[in-house]
Every structure is written in structure tokens, then in C-alpha cells.
C-alpha positions as CSV (number, residue, x, y, z in Angstrom):
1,X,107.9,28.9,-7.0
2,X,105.5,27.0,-9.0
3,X,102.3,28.5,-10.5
4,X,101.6,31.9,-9.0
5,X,104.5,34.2,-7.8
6,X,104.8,34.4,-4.1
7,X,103.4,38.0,-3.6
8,X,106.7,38.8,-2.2
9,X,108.8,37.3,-4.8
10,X,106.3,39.6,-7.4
11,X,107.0,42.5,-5.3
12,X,110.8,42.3,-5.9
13,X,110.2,41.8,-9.1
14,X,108.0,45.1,-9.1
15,X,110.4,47.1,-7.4
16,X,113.2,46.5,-9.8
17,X,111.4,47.0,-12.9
18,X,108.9,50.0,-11.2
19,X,109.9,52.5,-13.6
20,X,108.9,50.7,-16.9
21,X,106.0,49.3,-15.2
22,X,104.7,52.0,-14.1
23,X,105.0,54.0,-17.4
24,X,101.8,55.9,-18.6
25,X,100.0,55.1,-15.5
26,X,97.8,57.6,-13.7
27,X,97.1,57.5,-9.8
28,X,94.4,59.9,-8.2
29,X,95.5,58.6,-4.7
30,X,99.0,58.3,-4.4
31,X,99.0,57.1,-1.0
32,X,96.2,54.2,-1.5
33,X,98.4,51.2,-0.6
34,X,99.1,48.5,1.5
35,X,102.3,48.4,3.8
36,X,102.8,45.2,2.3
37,X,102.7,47.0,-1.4
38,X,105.2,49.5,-2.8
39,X,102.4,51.9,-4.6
40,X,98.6,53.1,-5.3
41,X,99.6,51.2,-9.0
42,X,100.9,47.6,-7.2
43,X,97.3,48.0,-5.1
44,X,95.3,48.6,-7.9
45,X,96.5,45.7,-9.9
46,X,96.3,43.3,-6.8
47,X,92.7,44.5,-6.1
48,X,92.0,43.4,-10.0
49,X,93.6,40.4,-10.0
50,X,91.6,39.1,-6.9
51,X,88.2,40.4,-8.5
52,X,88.4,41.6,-11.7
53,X,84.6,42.3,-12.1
54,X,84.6,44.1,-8.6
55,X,87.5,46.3,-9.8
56,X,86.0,47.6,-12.6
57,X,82.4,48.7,-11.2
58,X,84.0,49.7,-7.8
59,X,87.6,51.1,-8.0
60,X,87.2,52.2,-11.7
61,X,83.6,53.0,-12.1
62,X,82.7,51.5,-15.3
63,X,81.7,47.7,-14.9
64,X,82.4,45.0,-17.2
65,X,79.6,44.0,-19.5
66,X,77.4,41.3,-18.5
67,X,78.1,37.9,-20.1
68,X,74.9,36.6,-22.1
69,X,73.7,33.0,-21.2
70,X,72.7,32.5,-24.5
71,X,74.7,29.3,-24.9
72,X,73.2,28.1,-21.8
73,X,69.2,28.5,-23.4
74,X,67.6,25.1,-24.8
75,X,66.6,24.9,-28.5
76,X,63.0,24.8,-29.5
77,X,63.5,21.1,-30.4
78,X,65.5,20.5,-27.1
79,X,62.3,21.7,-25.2
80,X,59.9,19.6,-27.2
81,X,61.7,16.4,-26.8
82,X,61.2,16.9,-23.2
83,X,57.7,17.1,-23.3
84,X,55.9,13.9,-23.4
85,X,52.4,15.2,-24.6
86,X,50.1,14.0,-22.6
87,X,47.8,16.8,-20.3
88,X,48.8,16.8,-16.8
89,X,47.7,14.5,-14.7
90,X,47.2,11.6,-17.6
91,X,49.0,8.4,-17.3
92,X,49.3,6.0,-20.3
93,X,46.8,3.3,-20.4
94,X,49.8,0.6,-20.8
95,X,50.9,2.0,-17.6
96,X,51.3,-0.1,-14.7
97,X,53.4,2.0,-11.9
98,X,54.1,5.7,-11.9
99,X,56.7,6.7,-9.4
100,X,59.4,9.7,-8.6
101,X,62.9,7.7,-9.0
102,X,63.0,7.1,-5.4
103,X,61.8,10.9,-4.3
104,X,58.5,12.6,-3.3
105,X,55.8,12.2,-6.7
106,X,56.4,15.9,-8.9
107,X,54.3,15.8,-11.8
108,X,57.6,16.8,-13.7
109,X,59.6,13.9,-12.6
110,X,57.7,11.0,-12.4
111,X,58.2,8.0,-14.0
112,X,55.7,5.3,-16.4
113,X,56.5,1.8,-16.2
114,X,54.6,-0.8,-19.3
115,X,53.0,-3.6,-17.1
């Protein structure tokens, strides 16, 4: 076995050490598991593991905060070096060619070459 345990492999594993690792657990529904799974506590714990964020706001009722994209925002500065000054629709009178890098003209994307 390399990486992940082979869920059956994990399910021995479960079954001898059940007692300690079910310890201080709390089940509401006993009888909520798989035939493939030896208890409500071995489902719940495969359910999170293949969608933690599901688990919580579904089977536990109390979902995960959402992660801020703050990282993800530009900067002030990032925002004006992307802006080139000119009003829309103005072209630079050095400007021989304007042209969309090989797609359909956008006024966000085009392109000035010097003549």
C-alpha cells in the first residue's frame, strides 16, 4: 500500500483498534452505515474525508467558514500599472497598427505598435 490505505486495509485497522477510536464519540443514528463500513462513526469520518466542507454544513449542521480571497485582490498600484491612460477609443499618434494578439479587437486587449 502506498499513499492512501486501501479502504479495506483501513477498516481492519478500524476494527482492531474500535474501542480507542471510538472513545468520546457520540452517534444520534447508530445504524447510519454502509455494509461495507463497521459503524455510524467509520461513515461519518468517510463522508468527511471525501468532502470536508459538505460534511460540516450537511451531516453536522454548522459549515465551515468561508475562505477570504483577499490574497487573490490586486493592489492599488497593481491596478494602475495596468491602465495605460489614454480615454477609450484613443490610439497613440506614434501608432501605426492596433491589433488583438491574433483574436477578435476588445478594447481591453488590443495592442499599439510604433511605426
Amino acid at each position: 500500500m502506498t499513499g492512501r490505505c486501501a479502504p479495506r486495509a483501513a477498516t481492519e485497522f478500524y476494527r482492531q483498534h474500535r474501542a480507542a477510536m471510538d472513545e468520546g464519540a457520540v452517534v444520534a443514528w447508530s445504524e447510519r452505515h454502509n455494509p461495507d463500513e463497521l459503524s455510524a462513526i467509520q461513515n461519518a469520518m468517510n463522508l468527511k474525508l471525501q468532502n470536508e466542507v459538505a460534511f460540516w454544513s450537511e451531516y453536522q449542521n454548522e459549515p465551515l467558514p468561508e475562505e477570504k480571497a483577499d490574497e487573490d485582490l490586486l493592489t492599488a498600484d497593481e491596478i494602475a500599472a495596468k491602465v495605460s491612460g489614454l480615454r477609450r477609443g484613443e490610439v497613440p499618434i506614434g501608432c501605426t497598427h492596433v491589433g488583438g494578439q491574433g483574436r477578435p479587437p476588445h478594447p481591453c486587449s488590443s495592442t499599439c505598435r510604433p511605426g
